[in-house]
PQR file with spaces between the fields and no chain letter, atoms N, CA, C, O and H, PARSE charges and radii, in Angstrom:
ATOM       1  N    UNK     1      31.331  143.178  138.570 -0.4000 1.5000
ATOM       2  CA   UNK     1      31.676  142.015  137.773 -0.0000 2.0000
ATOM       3  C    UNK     1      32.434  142.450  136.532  0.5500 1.7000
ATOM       4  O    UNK     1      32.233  143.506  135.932 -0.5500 1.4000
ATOM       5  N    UNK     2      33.439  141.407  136.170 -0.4000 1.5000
ATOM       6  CA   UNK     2      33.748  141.627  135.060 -0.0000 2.0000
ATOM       7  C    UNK     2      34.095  140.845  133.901  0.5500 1.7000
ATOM       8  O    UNK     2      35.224  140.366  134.001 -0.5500 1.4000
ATOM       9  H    UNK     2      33.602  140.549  136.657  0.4000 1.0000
ATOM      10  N    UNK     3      33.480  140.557  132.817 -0.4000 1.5000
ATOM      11  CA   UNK     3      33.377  140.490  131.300 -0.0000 2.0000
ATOM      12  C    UNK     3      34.399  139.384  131.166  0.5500 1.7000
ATOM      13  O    UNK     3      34.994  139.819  132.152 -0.5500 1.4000
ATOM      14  H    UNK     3      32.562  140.946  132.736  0.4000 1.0000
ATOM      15  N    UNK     4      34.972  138.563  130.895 -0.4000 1.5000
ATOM      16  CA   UNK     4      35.845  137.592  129.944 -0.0000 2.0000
ATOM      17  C    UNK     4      35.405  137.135  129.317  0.5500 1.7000
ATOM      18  O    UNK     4      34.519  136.289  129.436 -0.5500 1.4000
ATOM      19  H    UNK     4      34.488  138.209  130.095  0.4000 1.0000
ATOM      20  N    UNK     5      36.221  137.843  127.826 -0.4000 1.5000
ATOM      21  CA   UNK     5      35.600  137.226  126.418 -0.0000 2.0000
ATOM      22  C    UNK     5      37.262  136.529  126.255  0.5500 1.7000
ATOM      23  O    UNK     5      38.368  137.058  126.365 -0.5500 1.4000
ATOM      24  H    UNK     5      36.941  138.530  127.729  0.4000 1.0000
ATOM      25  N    UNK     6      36.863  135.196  125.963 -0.4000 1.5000
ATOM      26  CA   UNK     6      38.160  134.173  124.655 -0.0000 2.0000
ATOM      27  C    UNK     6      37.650  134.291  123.480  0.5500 1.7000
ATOM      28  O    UNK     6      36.441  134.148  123.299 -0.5500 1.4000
ATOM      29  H    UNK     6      35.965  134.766  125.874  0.4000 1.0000
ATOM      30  N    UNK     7      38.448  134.553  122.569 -0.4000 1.5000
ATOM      31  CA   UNK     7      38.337  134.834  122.030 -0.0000 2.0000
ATOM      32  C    UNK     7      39.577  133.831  120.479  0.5500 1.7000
ATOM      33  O    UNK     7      40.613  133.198  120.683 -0.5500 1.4000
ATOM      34  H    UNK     7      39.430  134.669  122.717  0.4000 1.0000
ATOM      35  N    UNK     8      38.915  134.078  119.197 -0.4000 1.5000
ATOM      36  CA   UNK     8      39.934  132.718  118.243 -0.0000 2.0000
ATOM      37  C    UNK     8      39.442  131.638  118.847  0.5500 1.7000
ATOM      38  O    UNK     8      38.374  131.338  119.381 -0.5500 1.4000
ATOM      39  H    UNK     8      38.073  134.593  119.031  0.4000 1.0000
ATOM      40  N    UNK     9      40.571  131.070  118.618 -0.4000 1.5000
ATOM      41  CA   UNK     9      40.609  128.950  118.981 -0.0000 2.0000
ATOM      42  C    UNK     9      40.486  128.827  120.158  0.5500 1.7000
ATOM      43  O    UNK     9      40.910  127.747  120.568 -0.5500 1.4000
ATOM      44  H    UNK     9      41.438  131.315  118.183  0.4000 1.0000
ATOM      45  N    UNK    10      40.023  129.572  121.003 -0.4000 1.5000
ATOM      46  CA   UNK    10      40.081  128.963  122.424 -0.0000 2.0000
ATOM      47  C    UNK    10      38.507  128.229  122.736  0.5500 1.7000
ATOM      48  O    UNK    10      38.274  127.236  123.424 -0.5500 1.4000
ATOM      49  H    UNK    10      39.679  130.450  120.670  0.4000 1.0000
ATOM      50  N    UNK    11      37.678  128.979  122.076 -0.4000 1.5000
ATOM      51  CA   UNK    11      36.191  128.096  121.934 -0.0000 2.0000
ATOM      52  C    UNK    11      35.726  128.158  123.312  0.5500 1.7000
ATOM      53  O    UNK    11      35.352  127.110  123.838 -0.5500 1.4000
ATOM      54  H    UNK    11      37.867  129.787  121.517  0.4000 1.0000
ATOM      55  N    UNK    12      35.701  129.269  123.976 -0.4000 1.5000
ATOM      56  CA   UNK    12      35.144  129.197  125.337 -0.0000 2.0000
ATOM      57  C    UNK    12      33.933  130.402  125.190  0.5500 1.7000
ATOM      58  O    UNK    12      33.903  131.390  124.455 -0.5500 1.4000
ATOM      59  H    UNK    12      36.005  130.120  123.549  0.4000 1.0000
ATOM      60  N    UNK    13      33.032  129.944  126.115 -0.4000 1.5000
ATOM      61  CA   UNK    13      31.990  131.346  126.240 -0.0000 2.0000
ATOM      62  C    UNK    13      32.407  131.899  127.030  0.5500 1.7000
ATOM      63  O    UNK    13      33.240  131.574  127.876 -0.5500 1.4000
ATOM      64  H    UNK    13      33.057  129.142  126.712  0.4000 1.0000
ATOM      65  N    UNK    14      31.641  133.236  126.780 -0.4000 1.5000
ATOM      66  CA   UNK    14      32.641  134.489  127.854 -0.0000 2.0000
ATOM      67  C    UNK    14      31.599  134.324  129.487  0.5500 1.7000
ATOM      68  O    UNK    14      30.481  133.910  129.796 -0.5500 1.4000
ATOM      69  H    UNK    14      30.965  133.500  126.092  0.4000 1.0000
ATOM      70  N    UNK    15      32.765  134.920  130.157 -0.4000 1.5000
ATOM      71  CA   UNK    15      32.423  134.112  131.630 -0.0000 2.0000
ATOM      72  C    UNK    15      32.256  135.832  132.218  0.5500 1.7000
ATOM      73  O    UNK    15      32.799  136.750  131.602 -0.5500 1.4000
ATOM      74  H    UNK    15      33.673  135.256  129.906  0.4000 1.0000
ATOM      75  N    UNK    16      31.573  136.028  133.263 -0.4000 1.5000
ATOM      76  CA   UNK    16      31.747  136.802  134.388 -0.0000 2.0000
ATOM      77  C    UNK    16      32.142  136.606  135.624  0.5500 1.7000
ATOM      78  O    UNK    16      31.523  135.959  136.469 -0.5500 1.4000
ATOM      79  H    UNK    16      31.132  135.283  133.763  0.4000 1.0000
ATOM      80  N    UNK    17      33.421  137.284  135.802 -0.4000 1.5000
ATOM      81  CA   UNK    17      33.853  137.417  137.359 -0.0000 2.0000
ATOM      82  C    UNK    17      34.230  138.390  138.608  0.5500 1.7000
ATOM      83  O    UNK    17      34.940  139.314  138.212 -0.5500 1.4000
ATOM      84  H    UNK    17      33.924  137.810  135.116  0.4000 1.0000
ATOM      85  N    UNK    18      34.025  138.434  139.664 -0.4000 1.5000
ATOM      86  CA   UNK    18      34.169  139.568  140.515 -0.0000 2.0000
ATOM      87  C    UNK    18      35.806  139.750  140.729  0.5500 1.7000
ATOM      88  O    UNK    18      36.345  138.851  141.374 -0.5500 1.4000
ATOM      89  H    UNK    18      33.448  137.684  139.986  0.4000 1.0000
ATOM      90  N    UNK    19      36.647  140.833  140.247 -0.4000 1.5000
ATOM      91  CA   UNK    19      37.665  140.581  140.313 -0.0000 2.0000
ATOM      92  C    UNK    19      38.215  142.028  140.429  0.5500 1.7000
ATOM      93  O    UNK    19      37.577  142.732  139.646 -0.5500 1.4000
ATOM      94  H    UNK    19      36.210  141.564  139.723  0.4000 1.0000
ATOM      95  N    UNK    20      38.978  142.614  140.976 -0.4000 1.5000
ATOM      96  CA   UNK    20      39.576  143.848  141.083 -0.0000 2.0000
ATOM      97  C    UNK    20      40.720  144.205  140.481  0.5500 1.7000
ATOM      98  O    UNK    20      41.067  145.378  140.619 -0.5500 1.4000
ATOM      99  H    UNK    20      39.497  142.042  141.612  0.4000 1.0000
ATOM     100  N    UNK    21      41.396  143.475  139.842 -0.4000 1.5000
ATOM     101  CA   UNK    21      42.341  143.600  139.012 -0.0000 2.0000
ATOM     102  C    UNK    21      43.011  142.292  138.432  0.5500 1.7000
ATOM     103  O    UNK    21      42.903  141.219  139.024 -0.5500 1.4000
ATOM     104  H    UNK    21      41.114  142.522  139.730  0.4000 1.0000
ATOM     105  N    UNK    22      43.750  142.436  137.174 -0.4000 1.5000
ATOM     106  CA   UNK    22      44.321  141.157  136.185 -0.0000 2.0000
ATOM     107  C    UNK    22      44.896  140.006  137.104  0.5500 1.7000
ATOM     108  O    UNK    22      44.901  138.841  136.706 -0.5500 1.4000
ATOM     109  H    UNK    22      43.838  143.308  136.692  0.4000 1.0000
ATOM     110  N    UNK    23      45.315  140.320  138.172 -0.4000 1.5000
ATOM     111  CA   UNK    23      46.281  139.360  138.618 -0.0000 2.0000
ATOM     112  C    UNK    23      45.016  138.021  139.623  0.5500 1.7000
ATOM     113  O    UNK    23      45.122  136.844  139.965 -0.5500 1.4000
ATOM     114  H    UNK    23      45.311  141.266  138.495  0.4000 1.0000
ATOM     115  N    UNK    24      44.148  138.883  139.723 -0.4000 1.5000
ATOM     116  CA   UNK    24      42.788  138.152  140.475 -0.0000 2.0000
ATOM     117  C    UNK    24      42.042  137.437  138.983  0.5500 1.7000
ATOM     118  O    UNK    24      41.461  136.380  139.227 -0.5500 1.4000
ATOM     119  H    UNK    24      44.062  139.840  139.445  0.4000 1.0000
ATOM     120  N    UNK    25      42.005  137.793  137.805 -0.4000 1.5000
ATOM     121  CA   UNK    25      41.423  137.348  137.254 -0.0000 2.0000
ATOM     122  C    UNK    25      42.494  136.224  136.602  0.5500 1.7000
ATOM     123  O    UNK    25      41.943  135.166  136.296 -0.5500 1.4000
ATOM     124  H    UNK    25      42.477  138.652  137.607  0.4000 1.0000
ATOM     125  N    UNK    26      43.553  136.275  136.412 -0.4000 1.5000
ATOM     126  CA   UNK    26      44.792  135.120  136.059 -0.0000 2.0000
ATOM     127  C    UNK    26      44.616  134.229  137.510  0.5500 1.7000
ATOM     128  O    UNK    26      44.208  133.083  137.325 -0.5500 1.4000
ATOM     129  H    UNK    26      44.000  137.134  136.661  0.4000 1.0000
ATOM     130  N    UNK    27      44.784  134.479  138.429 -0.4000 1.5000
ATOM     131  CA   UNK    27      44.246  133.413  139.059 -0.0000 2.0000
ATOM     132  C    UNK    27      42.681  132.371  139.302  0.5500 1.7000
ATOM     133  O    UNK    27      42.471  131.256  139.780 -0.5500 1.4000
ATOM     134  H    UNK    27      45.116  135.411  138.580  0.4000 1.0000
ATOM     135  N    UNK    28      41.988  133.238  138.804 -0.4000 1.5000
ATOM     136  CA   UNK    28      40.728  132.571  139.025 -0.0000 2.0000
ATOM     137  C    UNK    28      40.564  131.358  137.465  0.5500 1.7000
ATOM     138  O    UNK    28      39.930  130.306  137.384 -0.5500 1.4000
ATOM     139  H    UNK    28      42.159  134.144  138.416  0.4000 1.0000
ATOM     140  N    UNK    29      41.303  131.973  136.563 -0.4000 1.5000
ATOM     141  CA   UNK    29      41.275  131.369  135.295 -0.0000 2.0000
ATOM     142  C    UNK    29      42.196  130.120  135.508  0.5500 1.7000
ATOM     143  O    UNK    29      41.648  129.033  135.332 -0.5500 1.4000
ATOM     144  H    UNK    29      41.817  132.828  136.629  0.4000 1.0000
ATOM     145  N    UNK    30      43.283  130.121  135.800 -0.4000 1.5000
ATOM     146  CA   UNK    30      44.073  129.000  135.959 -0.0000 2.0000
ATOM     147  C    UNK    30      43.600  127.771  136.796  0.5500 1.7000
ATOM     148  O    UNK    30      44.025  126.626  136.649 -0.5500 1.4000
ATOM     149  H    UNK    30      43.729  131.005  135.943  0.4000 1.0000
ATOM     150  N    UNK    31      42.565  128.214  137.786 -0.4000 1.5000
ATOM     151  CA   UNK    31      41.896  126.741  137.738 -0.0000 2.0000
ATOM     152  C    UNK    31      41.110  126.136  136.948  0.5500 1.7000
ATOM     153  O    UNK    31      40.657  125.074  137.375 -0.5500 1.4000
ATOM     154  H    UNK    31      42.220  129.145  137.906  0.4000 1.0000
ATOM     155  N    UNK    32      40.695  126.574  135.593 -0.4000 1.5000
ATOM     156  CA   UNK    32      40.242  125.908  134.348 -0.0000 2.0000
ATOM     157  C    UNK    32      40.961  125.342  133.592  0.5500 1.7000
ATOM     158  O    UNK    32      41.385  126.005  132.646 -0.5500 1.4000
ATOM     159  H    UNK    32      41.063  127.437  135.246  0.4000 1.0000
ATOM     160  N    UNK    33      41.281  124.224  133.687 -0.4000 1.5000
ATOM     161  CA   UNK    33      42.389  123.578  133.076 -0.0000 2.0000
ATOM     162  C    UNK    33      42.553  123.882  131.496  0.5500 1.7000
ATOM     163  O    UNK    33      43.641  124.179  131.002 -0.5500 1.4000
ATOM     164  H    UNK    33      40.936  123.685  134.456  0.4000 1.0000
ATOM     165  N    UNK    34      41.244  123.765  130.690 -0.4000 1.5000
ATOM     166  CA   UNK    34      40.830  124.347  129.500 -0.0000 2.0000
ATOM     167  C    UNK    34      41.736  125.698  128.818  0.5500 1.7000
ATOM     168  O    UNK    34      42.507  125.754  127.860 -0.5500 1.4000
ATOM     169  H    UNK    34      40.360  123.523  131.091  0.4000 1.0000
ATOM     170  N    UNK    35      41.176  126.876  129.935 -0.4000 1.5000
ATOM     171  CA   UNK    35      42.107  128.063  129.963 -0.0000 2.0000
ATOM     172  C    UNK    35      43.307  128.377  130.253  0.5500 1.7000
ATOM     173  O    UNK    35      44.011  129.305  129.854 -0.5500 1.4000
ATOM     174  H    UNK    35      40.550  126.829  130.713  0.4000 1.0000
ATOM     175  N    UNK    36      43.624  127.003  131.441 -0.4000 1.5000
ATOM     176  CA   UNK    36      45.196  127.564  131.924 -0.0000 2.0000
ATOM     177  C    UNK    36      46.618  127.463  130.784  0.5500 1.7000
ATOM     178  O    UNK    36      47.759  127.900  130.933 -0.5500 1.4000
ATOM     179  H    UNK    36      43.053  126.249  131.765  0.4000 1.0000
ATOM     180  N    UNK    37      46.014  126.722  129.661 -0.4000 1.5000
ATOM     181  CA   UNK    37      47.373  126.488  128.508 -0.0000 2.0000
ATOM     182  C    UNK    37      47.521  127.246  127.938  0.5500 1.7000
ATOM     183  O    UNK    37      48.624  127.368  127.405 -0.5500 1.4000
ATOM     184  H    UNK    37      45.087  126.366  129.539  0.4000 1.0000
ATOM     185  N    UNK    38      46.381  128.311  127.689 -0.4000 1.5000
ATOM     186  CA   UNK    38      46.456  129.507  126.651 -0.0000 2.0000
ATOM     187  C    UNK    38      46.647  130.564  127.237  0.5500 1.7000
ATOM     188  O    UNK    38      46.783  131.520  126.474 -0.5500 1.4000
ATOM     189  H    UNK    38      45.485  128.212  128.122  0.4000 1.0000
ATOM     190  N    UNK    39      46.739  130.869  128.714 -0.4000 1.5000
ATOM     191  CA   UNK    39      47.234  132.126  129.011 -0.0000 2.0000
ATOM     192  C    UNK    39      49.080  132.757  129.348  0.5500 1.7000
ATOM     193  O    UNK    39      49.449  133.775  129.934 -0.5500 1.4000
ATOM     194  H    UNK    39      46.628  130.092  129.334  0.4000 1.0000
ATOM     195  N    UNK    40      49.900  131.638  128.683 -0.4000 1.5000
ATOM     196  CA   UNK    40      51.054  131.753  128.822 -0.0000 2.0000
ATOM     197  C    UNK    40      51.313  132.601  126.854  0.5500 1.7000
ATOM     198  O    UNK    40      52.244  133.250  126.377 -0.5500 1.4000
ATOM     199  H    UNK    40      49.601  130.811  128.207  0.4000 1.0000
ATOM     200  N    UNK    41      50.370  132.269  126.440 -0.4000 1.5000
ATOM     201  CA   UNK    41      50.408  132.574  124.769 -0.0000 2.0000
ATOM     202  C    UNK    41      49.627  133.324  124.625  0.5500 1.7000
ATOM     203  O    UNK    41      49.597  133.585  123.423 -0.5500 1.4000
ATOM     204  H    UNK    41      49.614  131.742  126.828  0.4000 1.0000
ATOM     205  N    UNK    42      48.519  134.189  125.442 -0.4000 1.5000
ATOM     206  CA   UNK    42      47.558  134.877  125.185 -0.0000 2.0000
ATOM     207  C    UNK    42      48.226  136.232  125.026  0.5500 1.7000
ATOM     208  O    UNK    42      49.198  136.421  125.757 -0.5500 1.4000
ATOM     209  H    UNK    42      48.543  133.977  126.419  0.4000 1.0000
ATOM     210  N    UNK    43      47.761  137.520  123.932 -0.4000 1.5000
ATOM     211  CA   UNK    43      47.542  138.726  124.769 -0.0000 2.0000
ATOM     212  C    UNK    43      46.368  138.859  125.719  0.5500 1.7000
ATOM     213  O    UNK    43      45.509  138.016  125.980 -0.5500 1.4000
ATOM     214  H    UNK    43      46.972  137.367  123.338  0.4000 1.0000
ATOM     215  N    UNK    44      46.515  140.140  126.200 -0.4000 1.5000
ATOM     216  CA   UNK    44      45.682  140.672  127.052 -0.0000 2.0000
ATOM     217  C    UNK    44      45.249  141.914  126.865  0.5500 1.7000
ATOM     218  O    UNK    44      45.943  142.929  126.911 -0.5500 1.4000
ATOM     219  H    UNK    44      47.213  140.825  125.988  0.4000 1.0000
ATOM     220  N    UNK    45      43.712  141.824  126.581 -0.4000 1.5000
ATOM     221  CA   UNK    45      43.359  143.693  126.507 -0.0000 2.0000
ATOM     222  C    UNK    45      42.121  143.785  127.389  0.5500 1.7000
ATOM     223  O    UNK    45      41.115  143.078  127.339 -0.5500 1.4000
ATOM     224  H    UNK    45      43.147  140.999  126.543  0.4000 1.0000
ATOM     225  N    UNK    46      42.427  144.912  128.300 -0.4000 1.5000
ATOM     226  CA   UNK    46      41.045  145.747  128.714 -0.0000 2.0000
ATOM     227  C    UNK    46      40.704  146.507  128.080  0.5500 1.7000
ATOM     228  O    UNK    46      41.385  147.407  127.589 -0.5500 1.4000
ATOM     229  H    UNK    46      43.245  145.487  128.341  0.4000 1.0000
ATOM     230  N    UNK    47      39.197  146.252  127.904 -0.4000 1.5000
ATOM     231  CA   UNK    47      38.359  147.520  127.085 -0.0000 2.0000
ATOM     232  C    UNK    47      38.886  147.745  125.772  0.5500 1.7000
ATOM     233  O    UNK    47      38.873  148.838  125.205 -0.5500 1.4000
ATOM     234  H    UNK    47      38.643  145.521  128.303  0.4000 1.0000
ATOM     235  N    UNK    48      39.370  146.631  125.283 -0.4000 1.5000
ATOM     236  CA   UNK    48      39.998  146.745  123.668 -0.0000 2.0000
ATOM     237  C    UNK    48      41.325  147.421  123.541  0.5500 1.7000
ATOM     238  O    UNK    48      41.812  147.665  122.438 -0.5500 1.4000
ATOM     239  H    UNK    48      39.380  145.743  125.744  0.4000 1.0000
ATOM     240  N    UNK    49      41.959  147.750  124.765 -0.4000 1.5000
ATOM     241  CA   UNK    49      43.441  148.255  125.040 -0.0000 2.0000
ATOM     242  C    UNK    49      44.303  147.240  125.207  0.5500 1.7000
ATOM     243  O    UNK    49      44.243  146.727  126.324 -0.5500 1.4000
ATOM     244  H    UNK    49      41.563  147.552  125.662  0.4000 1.0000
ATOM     245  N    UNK    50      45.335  146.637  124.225 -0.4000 1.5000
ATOM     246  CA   UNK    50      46.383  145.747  125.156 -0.0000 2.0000
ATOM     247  C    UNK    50      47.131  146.186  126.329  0.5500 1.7000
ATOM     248  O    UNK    50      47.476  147.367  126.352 -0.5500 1.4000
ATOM     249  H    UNK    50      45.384  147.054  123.318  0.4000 1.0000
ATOM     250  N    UNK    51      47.386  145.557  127.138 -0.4000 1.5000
ATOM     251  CA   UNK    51      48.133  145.852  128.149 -0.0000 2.0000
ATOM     252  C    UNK    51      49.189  144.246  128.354  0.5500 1.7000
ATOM     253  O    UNK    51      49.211  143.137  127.820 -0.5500 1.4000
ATOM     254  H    UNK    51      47.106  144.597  127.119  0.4000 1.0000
ATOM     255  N    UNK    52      49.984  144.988  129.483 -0.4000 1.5000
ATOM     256  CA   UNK    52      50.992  144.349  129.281 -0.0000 2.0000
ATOM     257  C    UNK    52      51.451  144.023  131.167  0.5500 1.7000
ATOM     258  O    UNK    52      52.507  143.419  131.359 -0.5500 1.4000
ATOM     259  H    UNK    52      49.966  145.889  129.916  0.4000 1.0000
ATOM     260  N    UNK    53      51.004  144.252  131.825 -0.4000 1.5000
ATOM     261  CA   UNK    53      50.900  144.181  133.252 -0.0000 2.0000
ATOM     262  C    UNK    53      49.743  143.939  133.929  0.5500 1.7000
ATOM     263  O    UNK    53      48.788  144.713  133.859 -0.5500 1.4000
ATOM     264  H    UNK    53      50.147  144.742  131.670  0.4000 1.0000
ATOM     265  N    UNK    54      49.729  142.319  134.980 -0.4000 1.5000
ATOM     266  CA   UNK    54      48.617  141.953  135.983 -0.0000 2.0000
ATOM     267  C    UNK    54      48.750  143.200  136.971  0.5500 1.7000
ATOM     268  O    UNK    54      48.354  142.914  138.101 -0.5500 1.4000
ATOM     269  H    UNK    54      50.504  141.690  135.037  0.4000 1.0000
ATOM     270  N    UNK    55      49.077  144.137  136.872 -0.4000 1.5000
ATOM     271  CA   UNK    55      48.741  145.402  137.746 -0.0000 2.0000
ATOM     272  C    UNK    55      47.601  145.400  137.614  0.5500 1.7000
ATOM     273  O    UNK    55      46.918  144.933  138.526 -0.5500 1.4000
ATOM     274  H    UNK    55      49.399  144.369  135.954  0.4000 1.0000
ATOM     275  N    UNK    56      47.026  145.875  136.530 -0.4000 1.5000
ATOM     276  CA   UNK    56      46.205  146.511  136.119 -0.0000 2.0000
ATOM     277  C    UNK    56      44.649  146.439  136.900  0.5500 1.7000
ATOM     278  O    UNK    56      43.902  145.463  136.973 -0.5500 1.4000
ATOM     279  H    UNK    56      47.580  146.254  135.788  0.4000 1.0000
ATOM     280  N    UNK    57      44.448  147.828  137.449 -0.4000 1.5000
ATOM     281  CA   UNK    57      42.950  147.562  138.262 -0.0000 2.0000
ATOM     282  C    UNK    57      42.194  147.280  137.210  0.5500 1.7000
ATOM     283  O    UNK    57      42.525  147.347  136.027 -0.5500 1.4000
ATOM     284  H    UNK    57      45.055  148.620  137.390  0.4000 1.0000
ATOM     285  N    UNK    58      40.412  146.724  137.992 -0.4000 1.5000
ATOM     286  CA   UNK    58      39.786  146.712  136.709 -0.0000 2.0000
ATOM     287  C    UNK    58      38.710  147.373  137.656  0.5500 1.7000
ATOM     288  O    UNK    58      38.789  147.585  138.867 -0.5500 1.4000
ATOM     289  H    UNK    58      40.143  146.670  138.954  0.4000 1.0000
ATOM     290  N    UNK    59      37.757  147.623  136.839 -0.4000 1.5000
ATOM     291  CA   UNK    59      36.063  148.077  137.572 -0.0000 2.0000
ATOM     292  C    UNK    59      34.983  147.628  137.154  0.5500 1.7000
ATOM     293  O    UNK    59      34.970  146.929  136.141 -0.5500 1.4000
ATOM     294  H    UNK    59      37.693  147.451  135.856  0.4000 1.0000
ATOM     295  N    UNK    60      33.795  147.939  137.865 -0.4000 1.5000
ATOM     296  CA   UNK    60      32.666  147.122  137.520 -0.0000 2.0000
ATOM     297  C    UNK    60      32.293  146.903  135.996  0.5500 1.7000
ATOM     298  O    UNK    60      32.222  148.077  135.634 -0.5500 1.4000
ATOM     299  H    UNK    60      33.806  148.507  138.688  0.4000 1.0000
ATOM     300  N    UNK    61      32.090  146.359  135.196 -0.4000 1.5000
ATOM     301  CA   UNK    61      31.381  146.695  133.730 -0.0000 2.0000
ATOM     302  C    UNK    61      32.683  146.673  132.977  0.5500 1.7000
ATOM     303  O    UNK    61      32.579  147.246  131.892 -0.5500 1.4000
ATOM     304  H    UNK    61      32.148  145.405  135.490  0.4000 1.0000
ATOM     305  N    UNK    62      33.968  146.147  133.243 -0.4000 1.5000
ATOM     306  CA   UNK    62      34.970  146.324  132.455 -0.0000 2.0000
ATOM     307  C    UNK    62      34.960  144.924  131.599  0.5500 1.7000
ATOM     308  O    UNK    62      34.326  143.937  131.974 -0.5500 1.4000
ATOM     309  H    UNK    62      34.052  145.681  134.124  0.4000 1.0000
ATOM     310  N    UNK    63      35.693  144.964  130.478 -0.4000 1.5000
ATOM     311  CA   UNK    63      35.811  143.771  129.428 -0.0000 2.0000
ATOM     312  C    UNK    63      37.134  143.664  129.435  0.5500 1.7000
ATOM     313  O    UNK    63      37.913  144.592  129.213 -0.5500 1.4000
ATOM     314  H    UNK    63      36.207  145.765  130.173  0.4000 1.0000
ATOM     315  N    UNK    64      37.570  141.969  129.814 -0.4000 1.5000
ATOM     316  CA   UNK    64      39.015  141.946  129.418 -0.0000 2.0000
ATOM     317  C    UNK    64      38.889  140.523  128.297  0.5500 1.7000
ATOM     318  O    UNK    64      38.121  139.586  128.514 -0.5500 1.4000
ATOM     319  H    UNK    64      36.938  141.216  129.994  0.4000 1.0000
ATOM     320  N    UNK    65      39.764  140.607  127.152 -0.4000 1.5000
ATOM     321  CA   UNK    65      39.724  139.999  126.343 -0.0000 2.0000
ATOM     322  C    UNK    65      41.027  139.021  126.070  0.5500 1.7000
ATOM     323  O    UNK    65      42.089  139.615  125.884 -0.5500 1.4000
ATOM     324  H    UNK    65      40.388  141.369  126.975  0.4000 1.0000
ATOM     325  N    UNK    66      41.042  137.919  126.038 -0.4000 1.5000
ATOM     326  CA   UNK    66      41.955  136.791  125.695 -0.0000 2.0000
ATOM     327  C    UNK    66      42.394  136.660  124.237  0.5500 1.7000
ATOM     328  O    UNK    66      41.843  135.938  123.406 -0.5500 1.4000
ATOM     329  H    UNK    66      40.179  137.437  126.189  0.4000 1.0000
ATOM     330  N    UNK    67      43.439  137.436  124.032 -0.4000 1.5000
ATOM     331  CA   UNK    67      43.661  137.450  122.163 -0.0000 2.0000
ATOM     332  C    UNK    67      45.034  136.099  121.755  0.5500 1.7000
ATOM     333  O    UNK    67      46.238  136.352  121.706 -0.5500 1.4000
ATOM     334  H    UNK    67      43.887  138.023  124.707  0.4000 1.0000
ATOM     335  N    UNK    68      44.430  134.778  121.523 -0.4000 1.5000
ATOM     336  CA   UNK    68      45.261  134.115  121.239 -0.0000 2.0000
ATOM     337  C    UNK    68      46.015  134.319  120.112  0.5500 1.7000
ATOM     338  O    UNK    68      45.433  134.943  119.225 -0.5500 1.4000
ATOM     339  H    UNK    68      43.453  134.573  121.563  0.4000 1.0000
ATOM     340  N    UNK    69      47.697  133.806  119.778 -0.4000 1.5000
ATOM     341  CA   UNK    69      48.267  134.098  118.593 -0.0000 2.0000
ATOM     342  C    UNK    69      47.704  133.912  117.325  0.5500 1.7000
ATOM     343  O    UNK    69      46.832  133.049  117.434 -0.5500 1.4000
ATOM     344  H    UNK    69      48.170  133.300  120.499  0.4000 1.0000
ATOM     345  N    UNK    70      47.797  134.341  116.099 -0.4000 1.5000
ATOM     346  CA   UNK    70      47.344  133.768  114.992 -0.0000 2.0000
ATOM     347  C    UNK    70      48.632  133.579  113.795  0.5500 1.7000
ATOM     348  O    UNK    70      49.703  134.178  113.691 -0.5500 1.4000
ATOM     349  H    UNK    70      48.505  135.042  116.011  0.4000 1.0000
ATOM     350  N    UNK    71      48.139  132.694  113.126 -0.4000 1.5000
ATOM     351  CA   UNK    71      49.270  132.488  111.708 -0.0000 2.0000
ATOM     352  C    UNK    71      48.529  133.531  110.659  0.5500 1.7000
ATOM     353  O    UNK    71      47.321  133.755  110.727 -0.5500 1.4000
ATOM     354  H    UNK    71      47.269  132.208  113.210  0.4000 1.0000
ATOM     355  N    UNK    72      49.115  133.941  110.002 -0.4000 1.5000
ATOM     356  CA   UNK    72      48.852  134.633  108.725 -0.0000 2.0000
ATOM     357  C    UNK    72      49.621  135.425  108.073  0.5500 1.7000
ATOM     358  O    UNK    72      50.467  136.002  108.756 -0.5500 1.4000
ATOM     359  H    UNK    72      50.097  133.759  109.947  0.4000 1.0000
ATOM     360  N    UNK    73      49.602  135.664  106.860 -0.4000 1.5000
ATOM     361  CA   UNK    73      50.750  136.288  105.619 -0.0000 2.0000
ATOM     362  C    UNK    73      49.958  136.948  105.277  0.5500 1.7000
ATOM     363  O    UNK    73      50.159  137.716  104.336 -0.5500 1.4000
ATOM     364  H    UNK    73      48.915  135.196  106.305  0.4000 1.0000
C-alpha cells in the first residue's frame, strides 16, 4: 500500500492505495472529483523527493505527497 498525503488547501485526509507506480495512482485519484482539479496544478513528491514523471515505480510503505501551489512574498 501506499500513503497519499494532500496536502495545503486541498483539505483531504490522506488515503491509502495499492498502486505500483504514479501513473496507477493519477488514475485512481481522478475518479475523485474533489482531487481531480488539483492534480493538473499539483507538484508531486515521493518520500519528500519531487519528481517530475508518472514513471515513477513506487513500493510498499512509500509516501507520495500532493504539494498544491502557494502565493507568497
Amino acid at each position: 500500500m501506499v500513503k497519499i498525503e494532500f496536502l495545503g488547501p486541498i483539505g483531504k485526509e490522506a488515503i491509502e492505495v495499492d498502486a505500483s507506480n504514479l501513473k496507477e495512482v493519477a488514475q485512481k485519484l481522478k475518479d475523485d472529483k474533489d482531487i481531480e482539479k488539483w492534480l493538473e496544478e499539483c507538484a508531486v513528491a515521493v518520500n519528500d523527493k519531487i519528481v517530475d514523471s508518472l514513471d515513477i515505480e513506487l513500493k510498499n510503505g512509500d509516501r507520495v505527497s500532493l504539494l498544491p501551489p502557494v502565493c507568497g512574498g
